[in-house]
PAZAPA-4460 file (N, C-alpha, C; in steps of 0.05 Angstrom, whole numbers, plus 32768, in hexadecimal, padded with zeros to 4 digits):
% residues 103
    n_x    n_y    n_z   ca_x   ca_y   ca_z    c_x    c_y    c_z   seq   type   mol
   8B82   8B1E   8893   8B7D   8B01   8894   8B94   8AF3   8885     1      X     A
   8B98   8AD6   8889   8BB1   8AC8   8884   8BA0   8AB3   887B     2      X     A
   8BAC   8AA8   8863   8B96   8A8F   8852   8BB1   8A7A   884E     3      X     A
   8BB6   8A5E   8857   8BC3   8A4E   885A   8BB7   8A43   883B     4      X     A
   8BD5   8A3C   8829   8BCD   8A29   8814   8BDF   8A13   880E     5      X     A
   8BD4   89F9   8815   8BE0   89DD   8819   8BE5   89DD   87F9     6      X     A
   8BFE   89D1   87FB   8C0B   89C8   87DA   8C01   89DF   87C4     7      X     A
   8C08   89FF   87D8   8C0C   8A0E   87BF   8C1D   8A10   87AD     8      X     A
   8C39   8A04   87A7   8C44   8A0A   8791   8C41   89F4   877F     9      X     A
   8C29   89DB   8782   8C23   89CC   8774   8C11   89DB   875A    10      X     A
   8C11   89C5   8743   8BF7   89D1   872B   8BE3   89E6   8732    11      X     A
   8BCE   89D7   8749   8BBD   89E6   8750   8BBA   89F6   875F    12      X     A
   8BCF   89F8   8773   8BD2   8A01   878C   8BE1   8A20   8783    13      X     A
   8BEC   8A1A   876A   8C02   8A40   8766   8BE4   8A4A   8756    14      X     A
   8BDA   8A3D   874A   8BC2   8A50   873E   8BAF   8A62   8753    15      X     A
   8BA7   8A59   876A   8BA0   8A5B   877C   8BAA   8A78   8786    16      X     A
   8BC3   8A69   8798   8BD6   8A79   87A6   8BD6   8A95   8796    17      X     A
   8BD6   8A9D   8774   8BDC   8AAD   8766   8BC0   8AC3   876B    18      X     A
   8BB0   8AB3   8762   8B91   8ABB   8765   8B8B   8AC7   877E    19      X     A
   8B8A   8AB4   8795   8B8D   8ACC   87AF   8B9E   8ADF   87AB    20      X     A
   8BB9   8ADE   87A5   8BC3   8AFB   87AF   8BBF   8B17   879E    21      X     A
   8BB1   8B09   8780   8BAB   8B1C   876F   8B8C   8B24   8769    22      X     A
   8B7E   8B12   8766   8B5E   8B1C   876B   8B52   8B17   8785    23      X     A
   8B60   8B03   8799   8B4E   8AFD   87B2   8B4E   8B12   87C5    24      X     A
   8B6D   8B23   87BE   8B70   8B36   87D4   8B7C   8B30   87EC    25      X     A
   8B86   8B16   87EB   8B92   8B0F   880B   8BB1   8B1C   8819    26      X     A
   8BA8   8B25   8827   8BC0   8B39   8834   8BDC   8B21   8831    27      X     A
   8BD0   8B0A   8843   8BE9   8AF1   8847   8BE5   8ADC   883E    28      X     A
   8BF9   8ACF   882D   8BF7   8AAD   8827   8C0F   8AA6   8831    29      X     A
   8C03   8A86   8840   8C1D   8A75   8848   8C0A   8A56   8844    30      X     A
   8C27   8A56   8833   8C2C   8A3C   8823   8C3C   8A30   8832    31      X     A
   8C2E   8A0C   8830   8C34   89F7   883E   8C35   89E4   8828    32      X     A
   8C4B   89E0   8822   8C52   89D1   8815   8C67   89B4   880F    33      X     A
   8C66   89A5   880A   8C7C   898B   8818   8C8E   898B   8800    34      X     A
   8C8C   8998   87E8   8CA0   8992   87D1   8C98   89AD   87CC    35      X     A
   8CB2   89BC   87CE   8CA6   89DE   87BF   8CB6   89E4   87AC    36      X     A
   8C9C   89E4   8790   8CAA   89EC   877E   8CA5   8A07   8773    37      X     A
   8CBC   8A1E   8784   8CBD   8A3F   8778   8CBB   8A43   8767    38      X     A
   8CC4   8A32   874A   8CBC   8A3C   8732   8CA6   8A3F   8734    39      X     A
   8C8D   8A31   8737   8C6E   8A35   872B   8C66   8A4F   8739    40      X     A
   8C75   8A57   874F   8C6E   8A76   8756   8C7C   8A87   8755    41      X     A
   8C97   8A86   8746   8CA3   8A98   874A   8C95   8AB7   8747    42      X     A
   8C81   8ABB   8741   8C7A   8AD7   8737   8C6D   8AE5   874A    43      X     A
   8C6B   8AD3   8761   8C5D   8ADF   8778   8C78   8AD1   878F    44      X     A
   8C7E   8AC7   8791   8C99   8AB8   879C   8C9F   8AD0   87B8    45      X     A
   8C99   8AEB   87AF   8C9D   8AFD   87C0   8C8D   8B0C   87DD    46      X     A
   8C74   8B01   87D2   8C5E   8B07   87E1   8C53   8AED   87F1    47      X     A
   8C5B   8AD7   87EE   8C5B   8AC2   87FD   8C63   8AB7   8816    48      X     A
   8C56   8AA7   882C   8C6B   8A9E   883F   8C71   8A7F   8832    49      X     A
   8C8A   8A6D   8832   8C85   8A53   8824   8C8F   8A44   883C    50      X     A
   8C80   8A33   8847   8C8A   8A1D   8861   8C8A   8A06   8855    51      X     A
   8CA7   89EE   884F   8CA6   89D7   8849   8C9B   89CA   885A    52      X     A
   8C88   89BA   885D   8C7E   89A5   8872   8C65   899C   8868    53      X     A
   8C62   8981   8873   8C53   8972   8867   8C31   8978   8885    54      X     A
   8C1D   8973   8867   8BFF   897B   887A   8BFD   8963   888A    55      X     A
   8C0B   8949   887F   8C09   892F   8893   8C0E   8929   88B0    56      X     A
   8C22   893E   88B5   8C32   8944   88D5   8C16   8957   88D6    57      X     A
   8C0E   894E   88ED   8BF1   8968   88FC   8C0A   8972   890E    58      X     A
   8C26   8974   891A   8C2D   8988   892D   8C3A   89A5   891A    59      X     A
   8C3D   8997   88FF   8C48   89B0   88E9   8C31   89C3   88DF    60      X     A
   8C19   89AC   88D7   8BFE   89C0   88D6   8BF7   89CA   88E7    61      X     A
   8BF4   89CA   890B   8BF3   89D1   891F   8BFF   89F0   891F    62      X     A
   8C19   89E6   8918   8C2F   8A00   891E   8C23   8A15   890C    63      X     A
   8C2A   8A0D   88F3   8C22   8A23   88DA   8C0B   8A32   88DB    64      X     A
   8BF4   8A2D   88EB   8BDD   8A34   88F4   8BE2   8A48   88FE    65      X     A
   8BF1   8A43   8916   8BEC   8A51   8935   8C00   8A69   892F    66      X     A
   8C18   8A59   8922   8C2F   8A73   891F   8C30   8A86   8909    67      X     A
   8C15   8A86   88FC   8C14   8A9E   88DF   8BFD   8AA0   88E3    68      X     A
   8BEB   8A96   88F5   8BD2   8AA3   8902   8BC1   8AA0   88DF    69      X     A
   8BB8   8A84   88DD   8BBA   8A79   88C2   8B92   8A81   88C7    70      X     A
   8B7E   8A94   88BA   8B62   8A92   88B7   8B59   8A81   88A1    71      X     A
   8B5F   8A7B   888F   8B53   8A66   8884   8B65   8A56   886C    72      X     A
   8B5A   8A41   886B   8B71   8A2C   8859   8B60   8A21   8846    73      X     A
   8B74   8A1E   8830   8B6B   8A14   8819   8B76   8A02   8817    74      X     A
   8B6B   89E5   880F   8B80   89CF   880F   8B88   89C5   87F6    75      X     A
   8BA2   89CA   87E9   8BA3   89BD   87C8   8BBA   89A1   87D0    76      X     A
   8BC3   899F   87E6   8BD4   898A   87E7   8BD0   896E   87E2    77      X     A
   8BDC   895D   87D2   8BD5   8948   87C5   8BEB   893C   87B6    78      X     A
   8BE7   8916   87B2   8BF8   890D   87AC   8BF1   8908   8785    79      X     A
   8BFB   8915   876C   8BEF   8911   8750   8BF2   88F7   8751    80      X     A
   8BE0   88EC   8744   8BE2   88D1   872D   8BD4   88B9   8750    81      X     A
   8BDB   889C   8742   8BCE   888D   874D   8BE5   8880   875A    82      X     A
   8BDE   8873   8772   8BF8   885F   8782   8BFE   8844   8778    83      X     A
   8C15   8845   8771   8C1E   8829   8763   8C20   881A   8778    84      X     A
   8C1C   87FE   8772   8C23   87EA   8792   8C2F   87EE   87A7    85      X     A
   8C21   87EB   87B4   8C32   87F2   87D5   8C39   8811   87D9    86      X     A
   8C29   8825   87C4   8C30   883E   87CF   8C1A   884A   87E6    87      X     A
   8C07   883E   87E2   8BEB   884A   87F8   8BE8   8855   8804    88      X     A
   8C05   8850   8815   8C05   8864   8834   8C05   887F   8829    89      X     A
   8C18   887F   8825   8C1F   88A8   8812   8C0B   88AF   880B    90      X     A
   8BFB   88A7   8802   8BE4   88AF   87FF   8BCE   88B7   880B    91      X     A
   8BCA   88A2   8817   8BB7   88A1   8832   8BC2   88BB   883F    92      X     A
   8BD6   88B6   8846   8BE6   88CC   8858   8BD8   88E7   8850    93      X     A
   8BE2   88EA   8833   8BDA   8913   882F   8BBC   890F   882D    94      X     A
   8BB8   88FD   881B   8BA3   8906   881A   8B80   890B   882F    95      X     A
   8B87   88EB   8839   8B76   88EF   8851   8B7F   88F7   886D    96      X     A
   8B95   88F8   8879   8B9D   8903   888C   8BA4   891B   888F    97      X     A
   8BB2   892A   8876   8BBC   893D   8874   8BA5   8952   8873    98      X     A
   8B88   894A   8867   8B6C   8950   8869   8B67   8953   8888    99      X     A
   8B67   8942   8895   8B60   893B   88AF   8B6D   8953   88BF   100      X     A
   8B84   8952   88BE   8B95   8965   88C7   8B91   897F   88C6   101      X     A
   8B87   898A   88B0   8B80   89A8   88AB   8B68   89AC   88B9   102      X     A
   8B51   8994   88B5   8B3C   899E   88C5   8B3A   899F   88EA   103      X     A
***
């Protein structure tokens, strides 16, 4: 089985990612991520698939699905902190579409 994890190399998302591959047991992780930062995983960095793309595009979540034959997803993707004026959209975007998108 193949477990998709949105904004794994984020805070919450490498704790995760780490946890499956060491107590969850998961054969495959592929990480979807729009800002990947390798440091927070480098320690598994090896056992990873890492795809830059954002969960907001549904033809990139589409793909990542179909082409790593993705069985279940965990979603940590997210924008930290609060939107200063006129940031909304970005937000809106990951958070509720990028939602929308996975399901």
């Amino acid at each position: 089985m193949t477990i998709l994890v949105t904004g794994g190399t984020g805070f919450l998302g490498s704790y995760f990612t780490r946890y499956a591959l060491d107590e969850g047991g998961e054969e495959r992780v592929v990480i979807l991520d729009k800002y990947i930062d390798r440091g927070r995983i480098a320690d598994v960095l090896d056992r990873v698939t890492l795809i830059e793309g954002d969960v907001a595009d549904p033809e990139t979540v589409r793909s990542v699905i179909a082409n790593h034959r993705i069985t279940r997803i965990v979603h940590f993707a997210f924008i930290l902190g609060s939107p200063s004026l006129g940031q909304m959209v970005p937000y809106v975007r990951v958070q509720s579409l990028g939602t929308a998108n996975l399901f």
